[in-house]
C-alpha positions in Angstrom: 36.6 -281.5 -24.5 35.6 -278.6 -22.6 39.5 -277.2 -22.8 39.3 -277.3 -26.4 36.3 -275.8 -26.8 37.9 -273.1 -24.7 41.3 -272.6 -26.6 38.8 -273.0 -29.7 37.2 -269.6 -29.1 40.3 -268.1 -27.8 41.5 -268.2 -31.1 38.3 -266.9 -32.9 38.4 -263.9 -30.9 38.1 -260.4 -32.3 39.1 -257.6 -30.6 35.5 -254.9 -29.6 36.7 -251.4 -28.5 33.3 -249.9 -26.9 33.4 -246.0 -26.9 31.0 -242.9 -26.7 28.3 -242.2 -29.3 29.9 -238.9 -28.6 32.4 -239.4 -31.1 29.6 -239.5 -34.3 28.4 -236.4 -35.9 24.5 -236.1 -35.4 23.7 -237.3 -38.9 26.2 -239.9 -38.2 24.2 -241.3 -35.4 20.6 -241.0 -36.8 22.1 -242.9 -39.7 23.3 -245.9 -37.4 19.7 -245.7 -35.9 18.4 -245.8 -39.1 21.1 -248.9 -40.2 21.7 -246.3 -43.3 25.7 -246.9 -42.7 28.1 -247.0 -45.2 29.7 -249.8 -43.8 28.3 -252.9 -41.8 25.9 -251.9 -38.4 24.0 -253.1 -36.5 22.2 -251.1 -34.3 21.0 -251.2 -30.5 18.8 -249.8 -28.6 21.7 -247.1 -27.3 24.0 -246.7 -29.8 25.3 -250.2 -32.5 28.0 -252.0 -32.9 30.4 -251.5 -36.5 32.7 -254.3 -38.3 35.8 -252.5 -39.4 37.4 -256.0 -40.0 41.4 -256.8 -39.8 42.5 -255.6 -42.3 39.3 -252.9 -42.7 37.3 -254.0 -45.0 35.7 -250.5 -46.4 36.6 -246.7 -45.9 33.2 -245.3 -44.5 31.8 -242.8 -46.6 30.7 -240.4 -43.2 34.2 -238.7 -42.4 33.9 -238.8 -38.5 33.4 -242.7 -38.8 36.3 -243.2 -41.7 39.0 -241.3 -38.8 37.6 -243.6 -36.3 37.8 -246.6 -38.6 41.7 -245.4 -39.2 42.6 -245.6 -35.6 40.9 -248.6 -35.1 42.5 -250.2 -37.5 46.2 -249.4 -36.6 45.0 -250.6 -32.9 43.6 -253.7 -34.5 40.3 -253.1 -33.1 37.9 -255.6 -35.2 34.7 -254.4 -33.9 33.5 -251.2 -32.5 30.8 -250.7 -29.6 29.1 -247.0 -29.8 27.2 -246.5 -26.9 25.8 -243.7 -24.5 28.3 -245.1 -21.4 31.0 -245.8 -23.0 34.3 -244.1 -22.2 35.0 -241.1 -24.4 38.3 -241.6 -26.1 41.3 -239.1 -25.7 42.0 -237.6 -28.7 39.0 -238.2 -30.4 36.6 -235.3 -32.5 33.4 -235.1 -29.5 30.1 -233.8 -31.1 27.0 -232.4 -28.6 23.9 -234.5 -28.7 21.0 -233.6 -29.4 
């Protein structure tokens, strides 16, 4: 039973990419902390964690998140982790906090 259970969730899991809050725009960030996204949030106590789906389900209206949601997608990242630690992503726009 437990070995099922096991390959079970294996193949209900979706791929979480965690990276810097960093890569949001200030508004961007006080609008996760506010859950005013465009797109499904939910945020923590450090930063939240986004659905982009497989395929995405919605083009974020906030233009730092909708490039971020584009990358994600072709890496088929399903959920996205912003958080103070997180690793800062090559490539990627990087915004001063506040």
């Amino acid at each position: 039973m437990k070995t099922a259970s096991v390959t079970c969730l294996r193949t209900l899991a979706e791929p979480l990419a965690a990276l810097s809050l960093s890569h949001l725009n200030s508004d961007t960030r006080q609008r996760l902390a506010d859950d005013d996204l465009s797109v499904n949030a939910y945020p923590t106590a450090c930063g939240g964690i986004l659905y982009v789906g497989r395929p995405r389900q919605r083009i974020p209206t906030e233009a730092d998140l909708a490039a971020i949601f584009e990358i994600a997608e072709q890496a088929g990242i399903v959920w996205l982790k912003f958080d103070n630690e997180a690793a800062v992503i090559d490539g990627l726009p990087i915004f001063e906090t506040k």
